[in-house]
C-alpha positions, 0 to 999 in steps of 0.5 A: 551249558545249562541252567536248572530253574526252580520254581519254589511254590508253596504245594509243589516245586517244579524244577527242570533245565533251560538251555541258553536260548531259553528251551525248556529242556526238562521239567519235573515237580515235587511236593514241597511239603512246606509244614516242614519248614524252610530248612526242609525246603533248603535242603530238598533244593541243594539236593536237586542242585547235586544231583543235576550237577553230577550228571549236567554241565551247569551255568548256574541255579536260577530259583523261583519261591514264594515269600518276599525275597531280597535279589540282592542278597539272594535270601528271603526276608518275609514269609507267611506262616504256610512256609514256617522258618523260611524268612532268612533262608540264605538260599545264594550264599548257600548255593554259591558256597556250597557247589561253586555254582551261580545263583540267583533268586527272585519272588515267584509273582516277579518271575511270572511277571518277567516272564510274561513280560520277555516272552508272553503277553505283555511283551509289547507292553513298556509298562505291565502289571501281571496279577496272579489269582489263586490263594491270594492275589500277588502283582508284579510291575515290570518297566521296560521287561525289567521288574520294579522292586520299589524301595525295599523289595516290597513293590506290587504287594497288592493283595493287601490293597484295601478296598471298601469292602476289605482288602483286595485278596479277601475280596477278589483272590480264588479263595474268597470265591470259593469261601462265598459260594460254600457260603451261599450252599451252606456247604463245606468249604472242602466241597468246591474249587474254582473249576466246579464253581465255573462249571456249574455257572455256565450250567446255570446255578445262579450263586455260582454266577452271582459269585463270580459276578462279584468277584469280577467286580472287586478285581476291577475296583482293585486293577482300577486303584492299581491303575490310577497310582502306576497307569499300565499299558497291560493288565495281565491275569493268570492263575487257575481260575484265569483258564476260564478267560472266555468266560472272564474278558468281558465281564471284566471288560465292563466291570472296569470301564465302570471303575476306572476312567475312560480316558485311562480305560480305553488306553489299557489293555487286558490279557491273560497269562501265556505260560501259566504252569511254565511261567515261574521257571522262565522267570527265574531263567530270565532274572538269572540271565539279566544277573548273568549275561552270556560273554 
């Protein structure tokens, strides 16, 4: 038997089958199309669980999304307005009813923190916070392989971190690197990415290098607050721009040995995500089988 993971992202749902010893079998994606709304999304979901469920013999549904989830209930109860009427989607209760099948549900940053924590990185690490850098910043502490959800599901929201500056997000996401540099090009927003920006540092333009200088600096000021309140055996970065850990480890070495104190620095350990694109569905598939252990 089985299982098909769903990772729900925001530009692409990645879908595939993981068998029962956590093999990725299969993997595809999608648009997710997500000015559609949250029934779009609903609907193209139980699409994917009929057709798999015609031709494969299914465990269960394991399911990834972005928003803030509820685990229990197996819904979404927060969305930013990218996913418009998506808070509410009942996505267990409709799987369950709907085609028999087991689902469970957990937020995307959790699953790629699981993930990291069961089979990547952080695996030896009791206690992990994974930070994932993209459009935002997301965070997800897992103890003991296990996520903390803190008292209403809400826990390791970290991009919302206030720092001096502005919040951690505004500060130190991929966005607010790239908003900087177009900035200082006096250029379209539309006319660069992370990838160019770290090619042209290592080429030797000194915005881009100054840019991500400042960038390291604020994400240590954030890991450092974070650090103080939950004290982490391992930090692990992924997202796009964390492809580039050569040019990062260092940098970021220093700049939290400038942040944070030396007795807690020199027991912290820094990482970079092992399953990157992969890291949403094993999550999922690993949540799912805590729920679901095998008789």
């Amino acid at each position: 038997m089985t299982i098909l993971a769903i990772d729900i992202g925001g530009t692409a749902i990645k879908y595939g089958l993981i068998n029962e010893e956590g093999t990725i079998l299969e993997k595809h994606q999608m648009p997710t199309e997500a000015h559609l709304g949250g029934p779009a999304i609903l609907a193209k979901v139980c699409q994917l669980v009929e057709d798999y469920q015609a031709k494969e013999n299914l465990r269960g549904v394991a399911l990834s999304s972005a928003g803030m989830v509820d685990p229990i209930k197996g819904e979404i109860f927060y969305s930013g307005p990218q996913i418009p009427d998506y808070a509410g989607t009942q996505f267990k209760r409709v799987i369950e009813e709907g085609y028999g099948l087991a689902c469970e549900i957990e937020n995307d940053v959790n699953c790629a923190g699981l993930a990291e924590s069961v089979s990547g990185s952080s695996q030896d690490a009791p206690v992990a916070l994974c930070l994932t850098i993209g459009t935002g910043i997301g965070g997800c502490l897992t103890i003991d392989q296990k996520i903390f959800h803190g008292g209403s599901f809400s826990a390791c929201e970290v991009g919302y971190i206030a720092l001096k500056d502005g919040t951690f997000q505004d500060l130190a996401s991929t966005t607010a690197l790239v908003a900087d540099v177009a900035k200082r090009h006096q250029d379209p927003v539309e006319k660069w990415d992370g990838k160019r920006i770290f090619e042209e540092a290592k080429a030797g333009n000194l915005i881009c290098q100054e840019a991500i200088a400042r960038l390291v600096d604020y994400l240590a000021q954030g890991i450092a607050t974070i650090s103080y309140v939950v004290n982490p055996n391992m930090v692990v970065l992924g997202g796009g721009i964390m492809a580039q850990k050569d040019y990062l480890k260092e940098p970021l070495t220093e700049a939290l040995q400038r942040h944070l104190l030396p007795s807690l620095c020199e027991r912290l350990s820094l990482a970079f995500a092992q399953h990157e694109n992969t890291a949403g569905m094993l999550g999922a598939y690993y949540h799912f089988k805590s729920k679901h252990p095998k008789e």
